[in-house]
TORBA-763213 format. One line per 10 residues: number of its first residue (from 1); their letters; for each residue x, y, z of C-alpha. Coordinates in steps of 0.05 Angstrom, whole numbers, plus 5000, padded with zeros to 4 digits. Example, Ala and Ser with C-alpha at 12.3 -4.5 7.8 and 13.67 -1.06 7.14 Angstrom:
1 = AS = 5246 4910 5156; 5273 4979 5143
//
This chain:
1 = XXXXXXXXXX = 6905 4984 6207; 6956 4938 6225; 7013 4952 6271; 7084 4936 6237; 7122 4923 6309; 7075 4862 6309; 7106 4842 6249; 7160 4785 6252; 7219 4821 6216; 7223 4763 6153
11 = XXXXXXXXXX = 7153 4788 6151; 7159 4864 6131; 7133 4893 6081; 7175 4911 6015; 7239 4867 5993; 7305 4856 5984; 7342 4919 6013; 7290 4964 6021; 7263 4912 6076; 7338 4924 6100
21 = XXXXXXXXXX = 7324 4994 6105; 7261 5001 6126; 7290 4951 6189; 7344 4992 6203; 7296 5059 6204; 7249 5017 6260; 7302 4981 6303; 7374 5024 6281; 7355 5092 6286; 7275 5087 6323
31 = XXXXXXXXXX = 7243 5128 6277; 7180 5164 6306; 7144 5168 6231; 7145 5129 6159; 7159 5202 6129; 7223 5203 6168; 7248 5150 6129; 7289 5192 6078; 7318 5137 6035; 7249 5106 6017
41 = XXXXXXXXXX = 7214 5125 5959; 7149 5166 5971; 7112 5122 5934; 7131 5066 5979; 7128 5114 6040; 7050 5123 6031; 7033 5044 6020; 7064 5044 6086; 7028 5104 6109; 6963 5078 6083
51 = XXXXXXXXXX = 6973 5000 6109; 7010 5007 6169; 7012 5040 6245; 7084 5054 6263; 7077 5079 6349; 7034 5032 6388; 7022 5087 6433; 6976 5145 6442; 7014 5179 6504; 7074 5170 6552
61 = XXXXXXXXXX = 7094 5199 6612; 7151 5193 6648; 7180 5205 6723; 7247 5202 6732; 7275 5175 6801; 7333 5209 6828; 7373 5147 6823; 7372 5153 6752; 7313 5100 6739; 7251 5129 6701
71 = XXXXXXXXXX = 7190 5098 6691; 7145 5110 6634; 7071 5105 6633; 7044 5085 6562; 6979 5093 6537; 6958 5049 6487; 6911 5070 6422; 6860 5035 6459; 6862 5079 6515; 6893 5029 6571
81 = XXXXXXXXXX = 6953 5034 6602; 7019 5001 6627; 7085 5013 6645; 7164 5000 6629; 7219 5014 6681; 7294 5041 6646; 7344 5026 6697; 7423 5062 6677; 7480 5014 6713; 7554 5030 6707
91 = XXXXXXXXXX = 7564 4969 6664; 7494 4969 6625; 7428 4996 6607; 7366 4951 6623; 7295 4956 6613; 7233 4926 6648; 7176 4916 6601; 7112 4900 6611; 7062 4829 6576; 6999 4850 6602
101 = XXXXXXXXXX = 6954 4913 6618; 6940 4893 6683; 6953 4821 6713; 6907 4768 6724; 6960 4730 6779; 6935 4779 6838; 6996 4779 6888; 6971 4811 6943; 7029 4851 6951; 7031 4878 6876
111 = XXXXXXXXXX = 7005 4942 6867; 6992 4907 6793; 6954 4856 6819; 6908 4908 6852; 6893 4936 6779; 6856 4877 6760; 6872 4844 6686; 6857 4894 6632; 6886 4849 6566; 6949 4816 6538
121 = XXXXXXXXXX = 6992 4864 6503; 7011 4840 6425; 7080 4831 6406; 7091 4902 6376; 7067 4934 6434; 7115 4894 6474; 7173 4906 6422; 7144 4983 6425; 7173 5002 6497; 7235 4988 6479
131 = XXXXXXXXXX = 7236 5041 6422; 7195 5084 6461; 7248 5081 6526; 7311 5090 6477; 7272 5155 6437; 7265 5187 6508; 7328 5167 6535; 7361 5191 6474; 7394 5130 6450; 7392 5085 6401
141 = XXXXXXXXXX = 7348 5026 6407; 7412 4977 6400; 7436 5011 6457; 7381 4975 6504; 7417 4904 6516; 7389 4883 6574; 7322 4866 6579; 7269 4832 6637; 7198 4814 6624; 7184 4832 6693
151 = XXXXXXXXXX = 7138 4894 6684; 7061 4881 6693; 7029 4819 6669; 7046 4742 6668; 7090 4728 6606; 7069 4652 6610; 6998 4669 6606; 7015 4716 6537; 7052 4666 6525; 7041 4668 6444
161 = XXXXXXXXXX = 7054 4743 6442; 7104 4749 6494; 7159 4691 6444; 7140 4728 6387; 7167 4790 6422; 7229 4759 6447; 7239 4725 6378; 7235 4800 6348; 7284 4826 6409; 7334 4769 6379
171 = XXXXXXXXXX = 7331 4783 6300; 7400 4802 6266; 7356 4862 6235; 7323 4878 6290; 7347 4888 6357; 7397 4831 6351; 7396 4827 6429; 7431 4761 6461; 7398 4710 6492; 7436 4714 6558
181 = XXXXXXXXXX = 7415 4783 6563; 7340 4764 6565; 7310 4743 6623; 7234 4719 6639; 7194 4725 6703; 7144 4682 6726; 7099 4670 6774; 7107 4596 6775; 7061 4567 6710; 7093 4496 6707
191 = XXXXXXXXXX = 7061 4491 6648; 7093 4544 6618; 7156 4534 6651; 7168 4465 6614; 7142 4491 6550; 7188 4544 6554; 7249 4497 6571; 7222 4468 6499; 7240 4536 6467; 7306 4509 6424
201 = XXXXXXXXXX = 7318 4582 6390; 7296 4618 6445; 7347 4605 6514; 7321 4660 6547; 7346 4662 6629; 7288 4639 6679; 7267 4683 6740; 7214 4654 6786; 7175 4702 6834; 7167 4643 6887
211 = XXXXXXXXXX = 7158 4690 6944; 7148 4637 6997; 7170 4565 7013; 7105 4535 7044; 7045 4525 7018; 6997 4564 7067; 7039 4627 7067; 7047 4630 6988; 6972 4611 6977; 6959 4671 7023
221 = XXXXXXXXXX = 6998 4723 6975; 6990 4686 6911; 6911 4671 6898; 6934 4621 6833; 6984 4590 6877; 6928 4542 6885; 6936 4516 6817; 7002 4516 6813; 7027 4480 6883; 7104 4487 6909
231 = XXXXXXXXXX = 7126 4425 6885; 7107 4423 6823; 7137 4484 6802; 7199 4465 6836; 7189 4394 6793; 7182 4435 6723; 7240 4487 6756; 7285 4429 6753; 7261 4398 6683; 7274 4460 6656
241 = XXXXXXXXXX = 7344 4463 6677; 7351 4398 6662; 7335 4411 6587; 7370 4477 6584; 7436 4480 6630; 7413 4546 6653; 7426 4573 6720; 7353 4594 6762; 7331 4651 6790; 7296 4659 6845
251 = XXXXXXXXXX = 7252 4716 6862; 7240 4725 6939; 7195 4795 6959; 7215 4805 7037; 7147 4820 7067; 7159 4830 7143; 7116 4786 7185; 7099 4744 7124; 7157 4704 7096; 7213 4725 7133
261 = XXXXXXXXXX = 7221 4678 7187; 7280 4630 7210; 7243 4573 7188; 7218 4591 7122; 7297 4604 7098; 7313 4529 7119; 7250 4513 7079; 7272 4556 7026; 7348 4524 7026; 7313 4453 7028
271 = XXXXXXXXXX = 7274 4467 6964; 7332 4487 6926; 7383 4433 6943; 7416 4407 6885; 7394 4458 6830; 7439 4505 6811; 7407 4571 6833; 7409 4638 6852; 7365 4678 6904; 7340 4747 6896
281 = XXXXXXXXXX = 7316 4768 6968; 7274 4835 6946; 7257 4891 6998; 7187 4899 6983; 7174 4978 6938; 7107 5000 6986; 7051 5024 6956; 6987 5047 6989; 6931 5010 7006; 6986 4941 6998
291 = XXXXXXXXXX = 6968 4916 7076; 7037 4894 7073; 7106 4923 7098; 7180 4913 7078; 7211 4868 7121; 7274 4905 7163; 7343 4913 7146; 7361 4863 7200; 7312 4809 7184; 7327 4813 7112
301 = XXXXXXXXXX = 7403 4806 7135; 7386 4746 7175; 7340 4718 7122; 7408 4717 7079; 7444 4693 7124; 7414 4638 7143; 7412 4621 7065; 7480 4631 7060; 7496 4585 7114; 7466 4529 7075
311 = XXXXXXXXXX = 7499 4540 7024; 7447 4583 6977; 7481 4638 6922; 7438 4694 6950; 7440 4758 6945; 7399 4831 6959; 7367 4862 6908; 7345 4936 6917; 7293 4964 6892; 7298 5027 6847
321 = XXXXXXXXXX = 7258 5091 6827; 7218 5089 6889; 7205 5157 6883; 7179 5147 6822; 7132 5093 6837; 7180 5046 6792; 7145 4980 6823; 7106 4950 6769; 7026 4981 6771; 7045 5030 6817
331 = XXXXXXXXXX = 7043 5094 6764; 6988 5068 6735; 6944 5062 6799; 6955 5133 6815; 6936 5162 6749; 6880 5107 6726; 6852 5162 6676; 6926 5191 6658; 6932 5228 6596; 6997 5267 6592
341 = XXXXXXXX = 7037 5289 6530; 7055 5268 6470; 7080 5206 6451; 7141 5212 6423; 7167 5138 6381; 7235 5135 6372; 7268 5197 6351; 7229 5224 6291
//
């Protein structure tokens, strides 16, 4: 049986404006079940039935963080799991969703990386968290306008499934999100990074997890840093702004003892010279078992200042729902065999 959300939405099933309907049921008002889907004929409402799985998801659990974050654990129909992160702001609503079940990029200081690499998620499942989030958040999935792939997994190496998502995210009749709202993480796939920059319809906002400036020290955290060296991602960094116009983002984990020396800031602020960047300097979420520790307030406040000083748009990012376990793999890794409530789609 074939899941709908995987479904482009030119592709649905039925025509004319019962396609309009049935789009606004899925994506307007996150319908949990075809037979809550009053306008539709019941003749139509069993071909669907019969042809078509609506939830992507067997389970969910959530934990909610006391500064308003909650993070959902999904479990798939397959049985494996992932996670999304909902994150409430005074000006917006964002969610962190997830590519992969499991990540085969192994950053030593993900607790993601420590799960191993389970398989790419498809496009519906992707699209899925979304609807899932809004049901148990009690809004509708319009609502949702801001949106990272920054959960578990490598978009770049989903690649297929993860534009097919975002292409979904961006429909009129679907989600109609904005492009400026969207934002991609990466672990630094030049590859991917230029083939993304060749994305015309697409525009989505670049984030690279670059987490050191020198090649020994980002080897050490990042095992596929190998294959994908320092200066050639910084080469396809700037191709792709080149092509696009779009500002870079810069992801930066402060691991104390690690990457958080004097020296590795100048390196930092001579790698970025004349792009037009920003700098996310990222107190490390701890997780056990990691082997690595946040870096202090005062070296991540010398860190930034030392950016600063040359000249780099940096700023702190702080992590939320640690009391929930919100960094990406960290639910998941506690409760390997979790199977907790119902799944609730949507608001049937």
């Amino acid at each position: 049986m074939r899941l709908l959300l995987d479904l482009h939405p030119d592709d649905y099933p039925l025509e004319g404006y019962r396609r309009r309907q049935l789009l606004d049921w899925v994506f307007g008002q996150g319908v949990g079940s075809f037979a809550a889907m009053a306008n539709l004929p019941a003749e139509l409402l069993a071909e669907l039935e019969r042809d078509y799985l609506l939830n992507p998801f067997r389970e969910i659990e959530t934990v909610r963080s006391t500064d308003g974050s909650v993070k959902y654990l999904f479990t798939l129909q397959d049985g494996r799991q992932m996670e999304a992160v909902y994150m409430p702001y005074l000006d917006r609503k964002t969610i962190c969703v997830s590519t992969m079940v499991g990540c085969p990029a192994k950053c030593a200081f993900c607790a993601t990386g420590a799960m191993g690499f389970g398989r790419n998620l498809t496009p519906g499942e992707v699209v899925g968290q979304i609807l899932a989030v809004a049901g148990g958040e009690g809004l509708a999935p319009r609502e949702l306008r801001n949106l990272v792939f920054m959960g578990m997994g490598e978009p770049l190496l989903n690649y297929e499934h993860t534009m097919n998502a975002a292409r979904i995210l961006l429909h009129p009749l679907a989600l109609g999100m904005s492009k400026r709202r969207i934002t991609l993480s990466t672990v630094g796939l030049a590859k991917g990074i230029r083939r993304l920059a060749a994305e015309d319809d697409l525009g989505l906002k670049l984030a690279i997890s670059l987490h050191a400036p020198d090649e020994e020290t980002r080897q050490r955290i990042i095992p596929t840093g190998a294959a994908n060296g320092i200066s050639e991602i910084m080469a396809a960094a700037r191709e792709y702004q080149a092509v696009t116009g779009r500002r870079l983002t810069f992801e930066y984990s402060m691991l104390r003892g690690v990457n958080d020396h004097p020296w590795q800031a100048e390196l930092l602020a001579d790698l970025l010279s004349g792009l037009v960047s920003h700098v996310n300097l990222i107190p490390m979420n701890p997780w056990d078992g990691s082997g690595f520790e946040s870096s202090t307030e005062a070296e991540i406040q010398a860190f930034y200042d030392a950016l600063e000083a040359r000249g780099v748009d940096v700023s702190v990012r702080r992590s939320r729902g640690k009391d929930a376990g919100a960094a990406c793999g960290q639910l998941a890794l506690k409760r390997p065999n979790a199977a907790r409530g119902e799944a609730r789609f949507g608001a049937a």
